[in-house]
N, CA, C and O atoms as a Tinker XYZ file with bonds, in Angstrom:
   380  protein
     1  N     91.808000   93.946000  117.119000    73     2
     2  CA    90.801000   92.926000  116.860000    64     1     3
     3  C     89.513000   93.634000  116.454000    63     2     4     5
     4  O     89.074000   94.690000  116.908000    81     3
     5  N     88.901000   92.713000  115.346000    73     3     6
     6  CA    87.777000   93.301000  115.143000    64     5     7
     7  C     86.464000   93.044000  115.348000    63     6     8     9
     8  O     86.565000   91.869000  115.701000    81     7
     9  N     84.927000   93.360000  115.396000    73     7    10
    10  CA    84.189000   92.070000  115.535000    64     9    11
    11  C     82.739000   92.470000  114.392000    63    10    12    13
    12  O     82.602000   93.194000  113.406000    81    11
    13  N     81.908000   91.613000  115.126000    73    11    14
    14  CA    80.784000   91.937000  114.158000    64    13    15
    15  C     79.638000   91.370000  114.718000    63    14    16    17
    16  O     79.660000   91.056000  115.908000    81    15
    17  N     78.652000   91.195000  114.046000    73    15    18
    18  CA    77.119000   90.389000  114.517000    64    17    19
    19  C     76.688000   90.038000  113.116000    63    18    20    21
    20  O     76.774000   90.637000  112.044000    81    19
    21  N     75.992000   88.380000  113.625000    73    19    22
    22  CA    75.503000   87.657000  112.609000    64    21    23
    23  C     74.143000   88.203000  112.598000    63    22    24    25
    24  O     73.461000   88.240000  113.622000    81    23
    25  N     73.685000   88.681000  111.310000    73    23    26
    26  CA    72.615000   89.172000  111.380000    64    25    27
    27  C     71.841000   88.050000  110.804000    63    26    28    29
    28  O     72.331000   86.922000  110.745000    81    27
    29  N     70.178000   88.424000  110.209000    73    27    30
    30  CA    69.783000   87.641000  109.477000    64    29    31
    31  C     70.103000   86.522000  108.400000    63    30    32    33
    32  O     70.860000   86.960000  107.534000    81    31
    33  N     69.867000   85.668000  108.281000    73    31    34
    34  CA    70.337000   84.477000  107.054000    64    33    35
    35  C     72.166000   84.528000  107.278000    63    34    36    37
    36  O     72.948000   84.812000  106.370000    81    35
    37  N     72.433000   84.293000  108.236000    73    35    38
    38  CA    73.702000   84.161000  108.612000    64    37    39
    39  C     74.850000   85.488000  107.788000    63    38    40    41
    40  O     75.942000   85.576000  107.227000    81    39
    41  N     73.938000   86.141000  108.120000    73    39    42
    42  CA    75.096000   87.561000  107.391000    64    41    43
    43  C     75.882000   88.088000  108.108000    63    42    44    45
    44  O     75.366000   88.641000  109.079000    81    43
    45  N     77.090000   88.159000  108.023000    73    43    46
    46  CA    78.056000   89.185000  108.648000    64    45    47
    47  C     78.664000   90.090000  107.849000    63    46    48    49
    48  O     78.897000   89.842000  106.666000    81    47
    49  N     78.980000   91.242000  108.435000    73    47    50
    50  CA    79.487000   92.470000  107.370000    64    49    51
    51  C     80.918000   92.549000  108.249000    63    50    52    53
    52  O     81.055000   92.795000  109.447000    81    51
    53  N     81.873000   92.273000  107.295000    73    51    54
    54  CA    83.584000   92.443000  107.692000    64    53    55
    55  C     83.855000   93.583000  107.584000    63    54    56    57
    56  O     83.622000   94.260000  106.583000    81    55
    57  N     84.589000   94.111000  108.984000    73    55    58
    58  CA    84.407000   95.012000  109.259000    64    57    59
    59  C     85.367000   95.958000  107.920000    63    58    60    61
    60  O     85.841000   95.171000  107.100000    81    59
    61  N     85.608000   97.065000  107.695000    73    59    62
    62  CA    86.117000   97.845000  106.993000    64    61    63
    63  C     87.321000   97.587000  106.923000    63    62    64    65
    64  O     87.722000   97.058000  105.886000    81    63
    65  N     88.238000   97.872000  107.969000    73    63    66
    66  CA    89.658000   97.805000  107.923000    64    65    67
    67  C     90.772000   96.286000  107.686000    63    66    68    69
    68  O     91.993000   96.162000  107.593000    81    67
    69  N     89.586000   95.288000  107.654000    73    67    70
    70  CA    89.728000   93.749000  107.124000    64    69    71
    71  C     89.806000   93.799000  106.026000    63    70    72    73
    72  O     90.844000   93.707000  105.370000    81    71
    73  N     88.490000   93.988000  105.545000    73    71    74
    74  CA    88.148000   93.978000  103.949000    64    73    75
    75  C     89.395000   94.636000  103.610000    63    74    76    77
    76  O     90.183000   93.840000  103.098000    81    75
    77  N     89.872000   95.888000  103.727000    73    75    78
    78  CA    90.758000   97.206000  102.907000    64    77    79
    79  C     92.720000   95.917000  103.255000    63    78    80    81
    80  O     93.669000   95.632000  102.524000    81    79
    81  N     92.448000   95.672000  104.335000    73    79    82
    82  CA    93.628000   94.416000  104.291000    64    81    83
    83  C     93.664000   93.519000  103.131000    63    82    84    85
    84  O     94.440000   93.335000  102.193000    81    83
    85  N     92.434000   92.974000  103.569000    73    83    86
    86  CA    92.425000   91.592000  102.670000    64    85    87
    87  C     91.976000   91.759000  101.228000    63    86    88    89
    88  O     91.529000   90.793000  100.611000    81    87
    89  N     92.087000   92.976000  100.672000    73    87    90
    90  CA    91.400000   93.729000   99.568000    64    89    91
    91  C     90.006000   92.991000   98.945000    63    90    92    93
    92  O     89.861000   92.885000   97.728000    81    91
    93  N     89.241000   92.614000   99.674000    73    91    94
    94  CA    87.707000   92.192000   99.189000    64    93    95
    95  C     87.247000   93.069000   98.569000    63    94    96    97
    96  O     87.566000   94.250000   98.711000    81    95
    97  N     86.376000   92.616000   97.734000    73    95    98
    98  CA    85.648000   93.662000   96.976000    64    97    99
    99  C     84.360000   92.677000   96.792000    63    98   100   101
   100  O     84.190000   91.458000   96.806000    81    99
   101  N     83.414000   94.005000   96.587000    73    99   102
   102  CA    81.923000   93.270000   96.939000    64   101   103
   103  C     82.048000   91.642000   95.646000    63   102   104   105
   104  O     82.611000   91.580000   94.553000    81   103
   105  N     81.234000   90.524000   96.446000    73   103   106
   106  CA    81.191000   89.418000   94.962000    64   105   107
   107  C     82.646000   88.573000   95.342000    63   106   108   109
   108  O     82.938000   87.527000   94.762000    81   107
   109  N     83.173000   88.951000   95.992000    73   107   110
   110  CA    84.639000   87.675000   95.997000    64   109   111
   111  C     84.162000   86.963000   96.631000    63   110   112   113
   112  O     83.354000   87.212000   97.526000    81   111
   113  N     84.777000   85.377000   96.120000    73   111   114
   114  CA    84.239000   84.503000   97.096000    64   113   115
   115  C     85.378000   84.506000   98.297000    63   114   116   117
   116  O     86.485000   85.020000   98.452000    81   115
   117  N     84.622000   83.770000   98.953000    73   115   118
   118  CA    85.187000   83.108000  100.384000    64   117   119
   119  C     85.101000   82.022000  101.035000    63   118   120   121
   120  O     84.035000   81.773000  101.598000    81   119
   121  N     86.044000   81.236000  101.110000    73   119   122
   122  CA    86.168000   79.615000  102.075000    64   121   123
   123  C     86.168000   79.751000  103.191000    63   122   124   125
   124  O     87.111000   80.464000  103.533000    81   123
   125  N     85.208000   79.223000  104.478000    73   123   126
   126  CA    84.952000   79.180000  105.283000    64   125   127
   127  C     85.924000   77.950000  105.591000    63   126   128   129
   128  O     86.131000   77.352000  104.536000    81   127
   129  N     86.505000   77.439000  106.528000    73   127   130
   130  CA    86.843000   76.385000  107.611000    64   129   131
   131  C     86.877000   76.422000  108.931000    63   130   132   133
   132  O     87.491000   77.353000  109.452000    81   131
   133  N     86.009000   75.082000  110.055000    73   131   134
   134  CA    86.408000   75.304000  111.069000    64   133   135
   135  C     87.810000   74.755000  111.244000    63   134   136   137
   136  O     88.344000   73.818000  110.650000    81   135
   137  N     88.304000   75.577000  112.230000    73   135   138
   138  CA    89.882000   75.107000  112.714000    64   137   139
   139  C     89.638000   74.659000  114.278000    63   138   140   141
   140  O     88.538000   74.871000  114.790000    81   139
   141  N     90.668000   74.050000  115.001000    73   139   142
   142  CA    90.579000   74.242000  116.352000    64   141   143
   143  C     90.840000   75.491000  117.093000    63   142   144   145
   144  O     91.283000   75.333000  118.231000    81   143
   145  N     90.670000   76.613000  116.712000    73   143   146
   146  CA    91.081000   77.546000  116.977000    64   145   147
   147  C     89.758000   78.231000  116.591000    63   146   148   149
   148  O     90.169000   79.178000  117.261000    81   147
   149  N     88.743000   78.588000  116.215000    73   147   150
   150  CA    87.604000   79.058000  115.515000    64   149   151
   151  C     87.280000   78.428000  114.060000    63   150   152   153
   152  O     87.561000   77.334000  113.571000    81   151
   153  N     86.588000   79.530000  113.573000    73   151   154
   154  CA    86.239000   79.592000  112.101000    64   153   155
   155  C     87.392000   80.603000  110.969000    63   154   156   157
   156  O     87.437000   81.829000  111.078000    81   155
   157  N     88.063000   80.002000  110.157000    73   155   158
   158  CA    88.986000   80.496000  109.529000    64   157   159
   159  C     88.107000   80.958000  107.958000    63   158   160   161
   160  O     87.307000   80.181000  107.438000    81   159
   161  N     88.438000   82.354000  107.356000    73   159   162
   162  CA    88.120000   82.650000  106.640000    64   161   163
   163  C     88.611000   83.161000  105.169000    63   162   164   165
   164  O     88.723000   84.375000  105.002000    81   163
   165  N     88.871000   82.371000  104.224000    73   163   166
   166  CA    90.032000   82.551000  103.476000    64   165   167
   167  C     89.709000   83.128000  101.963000    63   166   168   169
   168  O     89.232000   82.475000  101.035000    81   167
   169  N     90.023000   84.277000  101.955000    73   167   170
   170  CA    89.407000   84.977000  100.280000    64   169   171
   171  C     89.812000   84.222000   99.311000    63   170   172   173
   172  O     90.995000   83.890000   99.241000    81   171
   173  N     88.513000   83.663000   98.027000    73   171   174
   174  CA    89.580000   83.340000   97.380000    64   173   175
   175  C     89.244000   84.147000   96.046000    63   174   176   177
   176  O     88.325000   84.407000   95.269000    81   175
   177  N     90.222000   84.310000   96.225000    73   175   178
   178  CA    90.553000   86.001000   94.674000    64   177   179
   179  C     90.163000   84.678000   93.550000    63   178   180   181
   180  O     90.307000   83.480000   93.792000    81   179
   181  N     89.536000   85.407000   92.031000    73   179   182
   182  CA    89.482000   84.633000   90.982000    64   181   183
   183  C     90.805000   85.327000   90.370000    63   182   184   185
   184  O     91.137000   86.491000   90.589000    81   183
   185  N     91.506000   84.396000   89.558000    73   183   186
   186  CA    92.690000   85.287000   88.879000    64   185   187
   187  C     91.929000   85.369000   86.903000    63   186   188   189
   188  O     91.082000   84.527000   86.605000    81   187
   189  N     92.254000   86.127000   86.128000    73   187   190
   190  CA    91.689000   86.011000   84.826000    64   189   191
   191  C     92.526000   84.735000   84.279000    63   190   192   193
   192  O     93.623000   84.630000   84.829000    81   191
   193  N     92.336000   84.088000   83.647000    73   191   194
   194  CA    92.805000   82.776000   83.007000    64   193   195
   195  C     94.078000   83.265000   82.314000    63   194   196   197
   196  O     95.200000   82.777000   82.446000    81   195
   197  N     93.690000   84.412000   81.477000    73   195   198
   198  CA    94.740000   85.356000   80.586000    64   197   199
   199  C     96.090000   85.763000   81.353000    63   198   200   201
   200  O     97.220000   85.916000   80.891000    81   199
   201  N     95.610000   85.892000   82.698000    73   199   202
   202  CA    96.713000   86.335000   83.432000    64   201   203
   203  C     97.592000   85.351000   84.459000    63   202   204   205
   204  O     98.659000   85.663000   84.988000    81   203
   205  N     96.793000   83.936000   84.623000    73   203   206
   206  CA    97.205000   82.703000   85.321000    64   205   207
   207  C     98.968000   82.548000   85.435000    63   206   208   209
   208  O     99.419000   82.120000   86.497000    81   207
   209  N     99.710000   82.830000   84.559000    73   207   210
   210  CA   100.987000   82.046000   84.228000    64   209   211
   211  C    101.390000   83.271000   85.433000    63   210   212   213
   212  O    101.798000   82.884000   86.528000    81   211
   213  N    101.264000   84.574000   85.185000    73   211   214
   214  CA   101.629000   85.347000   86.051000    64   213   215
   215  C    101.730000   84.992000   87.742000    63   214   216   217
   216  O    102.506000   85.569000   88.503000    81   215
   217  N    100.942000   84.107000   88.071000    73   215   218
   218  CA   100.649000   83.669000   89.413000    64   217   219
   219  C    101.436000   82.391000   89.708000    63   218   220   221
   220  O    101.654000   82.093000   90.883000    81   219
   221  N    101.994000   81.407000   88.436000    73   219   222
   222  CA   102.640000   80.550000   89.062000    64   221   223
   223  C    103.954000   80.440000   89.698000    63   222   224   225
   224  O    104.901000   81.173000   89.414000    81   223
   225  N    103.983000   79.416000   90.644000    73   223   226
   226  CA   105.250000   79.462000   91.597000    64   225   227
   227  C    106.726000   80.067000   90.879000    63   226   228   229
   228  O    107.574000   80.800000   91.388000    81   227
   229  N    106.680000   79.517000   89.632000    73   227   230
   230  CA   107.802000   79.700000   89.070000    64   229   231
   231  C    108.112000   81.203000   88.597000    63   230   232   233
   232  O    109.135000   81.886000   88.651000    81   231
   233  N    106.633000   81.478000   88.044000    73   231   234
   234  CA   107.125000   83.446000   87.812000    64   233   235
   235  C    107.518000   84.095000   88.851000    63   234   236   237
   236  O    108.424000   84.926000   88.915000    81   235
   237  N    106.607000   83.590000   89.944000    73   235   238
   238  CA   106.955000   84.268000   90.987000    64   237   239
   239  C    108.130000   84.422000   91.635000    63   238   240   241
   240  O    108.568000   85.498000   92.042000    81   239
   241  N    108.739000   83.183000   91.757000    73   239   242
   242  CA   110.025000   83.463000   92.112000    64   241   243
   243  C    111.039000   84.203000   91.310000    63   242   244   245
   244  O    112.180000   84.417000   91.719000    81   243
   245  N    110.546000   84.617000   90.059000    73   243   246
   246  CA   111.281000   85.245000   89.178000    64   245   247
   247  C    111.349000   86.381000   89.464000    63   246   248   249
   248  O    112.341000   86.979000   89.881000    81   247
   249  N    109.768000   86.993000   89.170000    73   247   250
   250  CA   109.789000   88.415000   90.179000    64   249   251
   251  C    110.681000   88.796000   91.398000    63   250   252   253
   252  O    111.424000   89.764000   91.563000    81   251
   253  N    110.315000   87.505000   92.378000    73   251   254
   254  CA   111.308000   87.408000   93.788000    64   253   255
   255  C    112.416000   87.864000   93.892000    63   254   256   257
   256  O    112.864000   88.731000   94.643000    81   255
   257  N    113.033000   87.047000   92.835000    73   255   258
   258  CA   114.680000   87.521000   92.322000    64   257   259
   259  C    115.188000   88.930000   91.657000    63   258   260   261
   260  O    116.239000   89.550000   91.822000    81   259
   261  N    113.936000   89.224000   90.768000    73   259   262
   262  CA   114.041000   90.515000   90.269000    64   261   263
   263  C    114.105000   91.553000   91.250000    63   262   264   265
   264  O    115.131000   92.188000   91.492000    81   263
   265  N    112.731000   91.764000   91.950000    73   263   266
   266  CA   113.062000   92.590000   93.324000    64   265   267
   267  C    114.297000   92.700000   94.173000    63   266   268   269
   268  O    114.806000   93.669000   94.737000    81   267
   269  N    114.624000   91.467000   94.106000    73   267   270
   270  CA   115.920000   91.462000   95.042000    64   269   271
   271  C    117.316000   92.231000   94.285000    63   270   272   273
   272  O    118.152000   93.028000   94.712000    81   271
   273  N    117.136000   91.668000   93.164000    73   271   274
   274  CA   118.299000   92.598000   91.991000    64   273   275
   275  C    118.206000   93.982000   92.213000    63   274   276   277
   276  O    118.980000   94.850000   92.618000    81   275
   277  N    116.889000   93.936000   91.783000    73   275   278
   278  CA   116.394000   95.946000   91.836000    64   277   279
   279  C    116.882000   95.994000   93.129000    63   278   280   281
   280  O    118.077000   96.244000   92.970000    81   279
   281  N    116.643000   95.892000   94.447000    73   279   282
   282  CA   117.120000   96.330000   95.446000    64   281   283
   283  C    118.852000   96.510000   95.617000    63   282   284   285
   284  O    119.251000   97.535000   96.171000    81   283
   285  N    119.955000   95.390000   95.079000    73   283   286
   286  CA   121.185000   95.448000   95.444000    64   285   287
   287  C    121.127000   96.672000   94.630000    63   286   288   289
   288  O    121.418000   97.592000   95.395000    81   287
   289  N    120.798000   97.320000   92.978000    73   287   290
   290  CA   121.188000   98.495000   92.165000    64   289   291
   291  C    121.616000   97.521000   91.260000    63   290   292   293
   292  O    122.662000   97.839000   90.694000    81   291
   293  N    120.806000   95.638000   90.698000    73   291   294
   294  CA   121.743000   95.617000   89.836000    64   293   295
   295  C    120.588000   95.500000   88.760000    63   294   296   297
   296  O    119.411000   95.728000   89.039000    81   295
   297  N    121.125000   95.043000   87.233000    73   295   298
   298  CA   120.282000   95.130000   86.165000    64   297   299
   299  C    120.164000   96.530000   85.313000    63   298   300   301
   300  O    120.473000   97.491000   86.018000    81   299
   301  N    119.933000   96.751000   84.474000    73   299   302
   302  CA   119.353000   97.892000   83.546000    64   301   303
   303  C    118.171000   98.050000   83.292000    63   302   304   305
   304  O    117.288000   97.211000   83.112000    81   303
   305  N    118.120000  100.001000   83.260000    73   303   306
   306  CA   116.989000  100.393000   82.817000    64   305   307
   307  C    116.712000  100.866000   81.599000    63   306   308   309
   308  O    117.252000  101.972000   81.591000    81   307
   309  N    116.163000  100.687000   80.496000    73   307   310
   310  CA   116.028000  101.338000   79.132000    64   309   311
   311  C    114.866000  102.678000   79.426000    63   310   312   313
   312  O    113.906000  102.516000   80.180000    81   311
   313  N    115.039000  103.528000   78.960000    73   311   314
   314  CA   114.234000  104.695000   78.990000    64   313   315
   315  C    113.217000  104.626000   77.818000    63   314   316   317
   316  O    112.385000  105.516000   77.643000    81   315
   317  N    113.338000  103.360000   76.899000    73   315   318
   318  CA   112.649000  103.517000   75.667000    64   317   319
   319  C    112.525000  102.282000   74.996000    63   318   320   321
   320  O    113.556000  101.619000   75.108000    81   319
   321  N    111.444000  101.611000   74.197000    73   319   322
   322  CA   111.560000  100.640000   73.823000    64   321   323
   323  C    112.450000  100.354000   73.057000    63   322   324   325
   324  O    112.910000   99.217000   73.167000    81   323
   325  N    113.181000  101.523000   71.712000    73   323   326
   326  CA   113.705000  101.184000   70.529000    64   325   327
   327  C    115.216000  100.538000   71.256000    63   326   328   329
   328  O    115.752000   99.499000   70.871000    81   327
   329  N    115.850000  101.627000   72.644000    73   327   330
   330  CA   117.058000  100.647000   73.543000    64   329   331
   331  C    116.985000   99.500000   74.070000    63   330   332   333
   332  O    118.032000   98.863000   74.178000    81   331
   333  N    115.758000   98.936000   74.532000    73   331   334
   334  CA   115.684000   97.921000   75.299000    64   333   335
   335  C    115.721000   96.882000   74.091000    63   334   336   337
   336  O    115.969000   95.688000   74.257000    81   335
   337  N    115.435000   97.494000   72.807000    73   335   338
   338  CA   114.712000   96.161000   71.530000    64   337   339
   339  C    116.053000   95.803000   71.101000    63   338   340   341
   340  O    116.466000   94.687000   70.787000    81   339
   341  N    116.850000   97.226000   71.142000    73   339   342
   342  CA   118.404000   97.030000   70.404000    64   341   343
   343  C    119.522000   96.079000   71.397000    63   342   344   345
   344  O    120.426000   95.418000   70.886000    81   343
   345  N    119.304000   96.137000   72.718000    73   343   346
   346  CA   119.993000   95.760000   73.730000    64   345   347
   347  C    119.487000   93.994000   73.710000    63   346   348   349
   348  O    120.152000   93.048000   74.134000    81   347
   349  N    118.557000   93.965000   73.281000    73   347   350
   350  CA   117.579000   92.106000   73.327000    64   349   351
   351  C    118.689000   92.104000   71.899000    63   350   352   353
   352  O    119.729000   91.472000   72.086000    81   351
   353  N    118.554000   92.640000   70.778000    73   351   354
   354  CA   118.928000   92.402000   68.958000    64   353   355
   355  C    120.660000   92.006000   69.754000    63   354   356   357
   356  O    120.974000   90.843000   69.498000    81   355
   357  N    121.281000   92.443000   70.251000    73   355   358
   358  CA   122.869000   92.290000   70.634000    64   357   359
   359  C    123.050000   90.906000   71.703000    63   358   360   361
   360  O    124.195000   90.671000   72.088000    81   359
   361  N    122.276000   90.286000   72.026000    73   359   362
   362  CA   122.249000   89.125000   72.877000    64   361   363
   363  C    122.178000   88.075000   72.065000    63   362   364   365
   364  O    121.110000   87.829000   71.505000    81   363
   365  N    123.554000   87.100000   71.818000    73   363   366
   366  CA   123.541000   85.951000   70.818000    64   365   367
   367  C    122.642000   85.040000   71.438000    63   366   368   369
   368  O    122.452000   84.896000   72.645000    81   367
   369  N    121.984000   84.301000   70.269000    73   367   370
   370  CA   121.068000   83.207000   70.652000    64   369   371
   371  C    121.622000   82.278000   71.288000    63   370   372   373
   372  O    122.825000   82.120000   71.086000    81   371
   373  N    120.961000   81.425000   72.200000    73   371   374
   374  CA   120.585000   80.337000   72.857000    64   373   375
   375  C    120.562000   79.230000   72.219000    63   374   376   377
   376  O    119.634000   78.995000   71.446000    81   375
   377  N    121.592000   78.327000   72.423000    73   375   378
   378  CA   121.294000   76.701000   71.839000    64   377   379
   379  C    120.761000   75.984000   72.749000    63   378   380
   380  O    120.477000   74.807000   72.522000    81   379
């Protein structure tokens, strides 16, 4: 557990080994809520707009699945783009 002191104008400094958890970096915002339990404090990361699709439920579970592949040993690795481009060119299209 960690703690701290409210200093002036309601400032608190989180302690080090929080922040390096919760990867804050100076400028992120943060949502405050009380809970019945205390005050809950919830980072909220900005994502770049450019990079948004990356974050939705659905990629994610894609990734999910991927990891899990990579882990049994299944799938291929190309060492090079011109194999991986030739290996996509040999996959009949999709109706």
């Amino acid at each position: 557990m960690a703690s701290a002191r409210v200093r002036a104008k309601g400032q608190v400094t989180i302690p080090t080994g929080i922040r390096e958890a919760a990867r804050l970096e100076e400028g992120d915002p943060i949502e405050f809520e009380i809970t019945e339990d205390g005050i809950l404090m919830r980072p909220q990361k900005v994502i770049d707009a450019t990079q948004a699709w990356f974050w939705t439920p659905e990629w994610q579970a894609g990734e999910r699945e991927a990891d899990e592949e990579y882990a049994r040993g299944e799938g291929k690795v190309y060492m090079d783009e011109e194999s991986f481009q030739a290996a996509l060119d040999a996959v009949p299209p999709q109706e």
